[in-house]
Backbone bond lengths (Angstrom), bond angles and torsions (degrees), N, CA, C in turn:
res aa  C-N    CA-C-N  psi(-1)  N-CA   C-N-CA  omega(-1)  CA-C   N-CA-C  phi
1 X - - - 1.444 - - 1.522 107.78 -
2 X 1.320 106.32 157.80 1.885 95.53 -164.53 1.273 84.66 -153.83
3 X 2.035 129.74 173.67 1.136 124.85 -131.15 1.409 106.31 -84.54
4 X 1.257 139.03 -169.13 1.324 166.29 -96.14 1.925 69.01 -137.55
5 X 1.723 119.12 148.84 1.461 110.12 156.75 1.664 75.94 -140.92
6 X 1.652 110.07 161.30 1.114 110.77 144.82 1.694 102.89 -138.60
7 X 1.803 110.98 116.96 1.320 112.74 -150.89 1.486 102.35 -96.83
8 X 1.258 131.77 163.94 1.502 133.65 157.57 1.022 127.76 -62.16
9 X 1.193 145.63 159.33 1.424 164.17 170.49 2.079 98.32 -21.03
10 X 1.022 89.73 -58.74 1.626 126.65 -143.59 1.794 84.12 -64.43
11 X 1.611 94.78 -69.97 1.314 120.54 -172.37 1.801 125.56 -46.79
12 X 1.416 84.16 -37.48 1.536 92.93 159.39 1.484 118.41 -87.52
13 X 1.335 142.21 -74.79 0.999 121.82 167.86 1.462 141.91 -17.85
14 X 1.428 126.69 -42.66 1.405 143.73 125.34 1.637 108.83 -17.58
15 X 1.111 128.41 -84.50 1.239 126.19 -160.27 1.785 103.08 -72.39
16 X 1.277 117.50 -36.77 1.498 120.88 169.31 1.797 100.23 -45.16
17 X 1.100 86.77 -71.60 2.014 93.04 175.47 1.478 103.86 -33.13
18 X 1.056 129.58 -43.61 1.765 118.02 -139.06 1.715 94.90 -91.22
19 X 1.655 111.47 -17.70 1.598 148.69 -167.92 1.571 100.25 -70.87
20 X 1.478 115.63 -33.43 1.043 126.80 -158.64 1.401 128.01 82.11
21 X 1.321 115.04 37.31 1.419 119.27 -175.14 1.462 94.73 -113.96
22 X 1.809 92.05 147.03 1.731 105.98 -158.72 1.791 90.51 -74.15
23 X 1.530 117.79 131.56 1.489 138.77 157.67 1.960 97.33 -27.69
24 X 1.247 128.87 -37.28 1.420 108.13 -167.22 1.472 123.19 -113.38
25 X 2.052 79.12 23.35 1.749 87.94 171.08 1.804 95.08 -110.45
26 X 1.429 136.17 -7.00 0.973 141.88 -165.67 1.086 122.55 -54.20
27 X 1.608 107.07 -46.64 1.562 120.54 156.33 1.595 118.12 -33.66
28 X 0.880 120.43 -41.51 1.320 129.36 -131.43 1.920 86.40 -113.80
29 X 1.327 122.11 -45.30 1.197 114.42 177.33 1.597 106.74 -85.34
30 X 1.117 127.99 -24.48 1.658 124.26 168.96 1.614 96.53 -53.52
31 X 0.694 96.73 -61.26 2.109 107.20 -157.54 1.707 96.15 -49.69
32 X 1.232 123.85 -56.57 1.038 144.63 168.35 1.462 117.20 -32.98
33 X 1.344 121.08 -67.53 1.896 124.59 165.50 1.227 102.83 -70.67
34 X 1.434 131.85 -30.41 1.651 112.96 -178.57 1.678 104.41 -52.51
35 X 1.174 117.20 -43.50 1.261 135.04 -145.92 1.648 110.76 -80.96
36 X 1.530 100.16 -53.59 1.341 141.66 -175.51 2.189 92.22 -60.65
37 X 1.222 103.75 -79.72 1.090 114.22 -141.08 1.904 108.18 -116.56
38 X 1.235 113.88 -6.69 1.346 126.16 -149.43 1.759 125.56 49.18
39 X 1.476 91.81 27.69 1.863 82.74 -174.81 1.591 108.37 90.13
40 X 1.343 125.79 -15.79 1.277 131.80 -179.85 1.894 123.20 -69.03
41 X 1.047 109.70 114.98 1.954 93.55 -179.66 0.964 126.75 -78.23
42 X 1.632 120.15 9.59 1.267 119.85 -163.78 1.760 114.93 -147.15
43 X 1.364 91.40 37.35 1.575 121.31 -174.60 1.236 98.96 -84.33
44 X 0.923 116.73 127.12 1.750 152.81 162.44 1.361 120.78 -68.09
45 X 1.228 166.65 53.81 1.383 138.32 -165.58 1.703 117.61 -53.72
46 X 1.391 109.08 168.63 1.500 102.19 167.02 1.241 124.27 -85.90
47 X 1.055 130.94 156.31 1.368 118.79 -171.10 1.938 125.77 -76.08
48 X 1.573 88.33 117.14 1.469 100.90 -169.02 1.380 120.10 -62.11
49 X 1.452 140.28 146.83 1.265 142.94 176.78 1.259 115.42 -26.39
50 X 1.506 126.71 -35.63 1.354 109.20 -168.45 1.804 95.70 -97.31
51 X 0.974 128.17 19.67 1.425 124.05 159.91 1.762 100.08 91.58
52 X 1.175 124.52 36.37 1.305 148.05 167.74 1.493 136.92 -96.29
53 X 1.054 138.65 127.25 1.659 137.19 178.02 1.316 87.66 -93.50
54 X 1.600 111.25 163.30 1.403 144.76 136.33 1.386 101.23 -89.26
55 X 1.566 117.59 139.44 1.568 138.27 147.55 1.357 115.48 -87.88
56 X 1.297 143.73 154.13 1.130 144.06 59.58 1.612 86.83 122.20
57 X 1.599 118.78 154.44 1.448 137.46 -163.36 1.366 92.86 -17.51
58 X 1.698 146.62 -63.66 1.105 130.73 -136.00 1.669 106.55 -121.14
59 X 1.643 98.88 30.49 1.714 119.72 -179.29 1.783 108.25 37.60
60 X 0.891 119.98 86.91 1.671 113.90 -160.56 1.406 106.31 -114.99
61 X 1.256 125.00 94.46 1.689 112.44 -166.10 1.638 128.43 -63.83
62 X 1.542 94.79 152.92 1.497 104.81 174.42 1.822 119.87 -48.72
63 X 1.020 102.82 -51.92 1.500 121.91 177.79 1.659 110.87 -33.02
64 X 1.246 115.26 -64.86 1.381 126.78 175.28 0.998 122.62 -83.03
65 X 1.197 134.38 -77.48 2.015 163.87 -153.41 1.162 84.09 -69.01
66 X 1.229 124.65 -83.41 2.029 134.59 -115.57 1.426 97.02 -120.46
67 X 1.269 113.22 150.87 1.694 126.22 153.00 1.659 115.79 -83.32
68 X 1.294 140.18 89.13 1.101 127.15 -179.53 2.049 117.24 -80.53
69 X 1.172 107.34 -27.42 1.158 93.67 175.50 1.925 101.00 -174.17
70 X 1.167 117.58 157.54 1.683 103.50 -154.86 1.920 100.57 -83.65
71 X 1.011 118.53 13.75 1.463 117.58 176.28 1.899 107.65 -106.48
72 X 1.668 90.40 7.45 1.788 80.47 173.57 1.726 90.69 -138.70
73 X 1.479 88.66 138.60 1.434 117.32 -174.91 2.163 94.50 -69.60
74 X 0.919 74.38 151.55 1.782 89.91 179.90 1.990 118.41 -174.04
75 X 1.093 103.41 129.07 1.730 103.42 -163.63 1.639 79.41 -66.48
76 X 1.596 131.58 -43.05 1.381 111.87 -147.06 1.194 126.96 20.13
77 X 1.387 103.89 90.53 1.410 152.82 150.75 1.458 112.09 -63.30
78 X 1.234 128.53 -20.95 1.659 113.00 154.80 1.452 124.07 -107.92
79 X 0.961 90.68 9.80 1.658 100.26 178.82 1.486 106.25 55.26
80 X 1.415 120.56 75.19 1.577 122.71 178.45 1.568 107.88 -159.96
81 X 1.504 109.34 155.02 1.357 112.10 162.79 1.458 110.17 -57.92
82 X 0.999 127.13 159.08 1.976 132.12 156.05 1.485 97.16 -57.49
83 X 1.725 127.18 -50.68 1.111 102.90 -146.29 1.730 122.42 -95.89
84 X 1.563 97.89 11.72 1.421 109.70 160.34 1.555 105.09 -88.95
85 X 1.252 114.90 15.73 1.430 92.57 178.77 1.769 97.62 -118.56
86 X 1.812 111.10 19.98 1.531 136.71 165.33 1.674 112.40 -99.52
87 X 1.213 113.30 10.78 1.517 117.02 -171.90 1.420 102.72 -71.91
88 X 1.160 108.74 -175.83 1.856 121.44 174.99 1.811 82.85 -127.80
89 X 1.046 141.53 33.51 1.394 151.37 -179.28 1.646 90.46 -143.54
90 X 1.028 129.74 119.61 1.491 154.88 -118.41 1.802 97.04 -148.22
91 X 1.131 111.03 -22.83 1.374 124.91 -171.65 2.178 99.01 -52.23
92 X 1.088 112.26 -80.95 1.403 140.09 -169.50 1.857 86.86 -36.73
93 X 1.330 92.52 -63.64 2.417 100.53 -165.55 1.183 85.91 -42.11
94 X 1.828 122.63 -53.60 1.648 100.79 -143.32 1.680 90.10 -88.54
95 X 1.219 132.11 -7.16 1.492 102.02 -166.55 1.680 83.09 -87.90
96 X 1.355 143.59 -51.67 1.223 145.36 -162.78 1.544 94.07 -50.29
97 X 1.369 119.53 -54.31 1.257 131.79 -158.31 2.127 102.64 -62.10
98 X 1.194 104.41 -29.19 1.735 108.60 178.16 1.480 100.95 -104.64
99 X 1.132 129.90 1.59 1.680 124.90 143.68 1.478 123.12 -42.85
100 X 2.086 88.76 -62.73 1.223 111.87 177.69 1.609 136.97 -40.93
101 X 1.558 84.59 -41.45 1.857 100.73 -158.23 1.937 80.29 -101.34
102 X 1.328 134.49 -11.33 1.393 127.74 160.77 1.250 122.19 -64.55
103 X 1.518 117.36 -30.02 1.389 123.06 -178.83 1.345 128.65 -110.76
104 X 1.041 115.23 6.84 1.709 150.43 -171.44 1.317 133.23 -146.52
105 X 1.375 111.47 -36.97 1.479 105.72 176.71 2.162 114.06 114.49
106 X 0.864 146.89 169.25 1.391 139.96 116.75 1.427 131.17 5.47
107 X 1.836 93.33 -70.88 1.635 86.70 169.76 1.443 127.72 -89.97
108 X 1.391 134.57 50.11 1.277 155.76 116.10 1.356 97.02 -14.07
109 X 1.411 121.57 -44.31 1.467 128.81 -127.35 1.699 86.67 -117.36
110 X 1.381 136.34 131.28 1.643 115.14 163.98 1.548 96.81 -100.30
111 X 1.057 125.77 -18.50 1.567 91.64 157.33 1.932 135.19 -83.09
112 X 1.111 83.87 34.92 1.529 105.72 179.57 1.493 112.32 -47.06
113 X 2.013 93.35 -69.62 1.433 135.18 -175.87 1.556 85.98 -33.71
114 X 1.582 125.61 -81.41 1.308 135.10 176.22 1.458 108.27 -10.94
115 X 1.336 96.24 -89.89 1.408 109.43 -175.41 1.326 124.58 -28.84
116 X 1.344 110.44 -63.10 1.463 125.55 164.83 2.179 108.65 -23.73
117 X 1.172 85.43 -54.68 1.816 95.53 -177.26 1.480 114.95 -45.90
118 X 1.369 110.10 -51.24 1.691 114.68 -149.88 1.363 77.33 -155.51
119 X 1.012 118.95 98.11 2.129 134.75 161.55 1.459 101.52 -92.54
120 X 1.591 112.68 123.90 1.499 117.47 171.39 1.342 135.72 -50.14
121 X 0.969 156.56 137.50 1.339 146.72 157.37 1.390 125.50 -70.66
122 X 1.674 94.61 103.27 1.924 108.60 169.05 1.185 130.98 -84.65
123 X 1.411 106.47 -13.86 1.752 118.91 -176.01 1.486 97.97 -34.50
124 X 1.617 112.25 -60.66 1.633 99.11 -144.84 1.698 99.81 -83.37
125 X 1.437 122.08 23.78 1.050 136.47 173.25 2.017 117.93 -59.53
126 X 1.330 78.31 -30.70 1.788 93.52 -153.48 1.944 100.73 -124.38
């Protein structure tokens, strides 16, 4: 795990691309960590009602996704620690992160609805 990033618009989309994620979902995952995480990889959420964290740029909960620690039950469904999904290596969020939106959809995400409204512009990204 390596330090704390909090990347730009640009910067992520770019590296999402290089990830192999299709350019005309980019929108849609920028809008998403702006929202989610501020662009940060090493975002924390607070702990949600059902006794759950969010991880990392694309807030991905303990409950389902991630193993955060062996005293909390979690289906982990991506088969990963939580705290690779705290890296400044982006690799783990986005593959966990297209698990997510494989087994659920978009609205996985409640700032989806948002997103959906006003999607950023990455074109001049690339």
């Amino acid at each position: 795990m390596g330090q704390t990033r909090v990347l730009s618009r640009c910067d992520l989309a770019r590296e999402m691309h290089k990830l192999g994620v299709l350019k005309q979902e980019l929108p849609v995952w920028v809008c998403i960590a702006r929202y989610e995480s501020k662009y940060n990889t090493s975002a924390i959420g607070r702990l949600n009602g059902n006794w759950s964290n969010d991880f990392g740029i694309f807030q991905i909960s303990d409950r389902f996704w991630c193993v955060s620690s062996p005293n909390r039950t979690s289906l982990n469904l991506c088969a990963v620690d939580c705290k690779l999904l705290l890296s400044d290596d982006i690799r783990e969020s986005v593959r966990c992160a297209q698990t997510v939106k494989k087994l659920q959809g978009w609205k996985a995400w409640a700032v989806y609805r948002a997103c959906n409204r006003i999607l950023p512009n990455v074109n001049e990204c690339f």
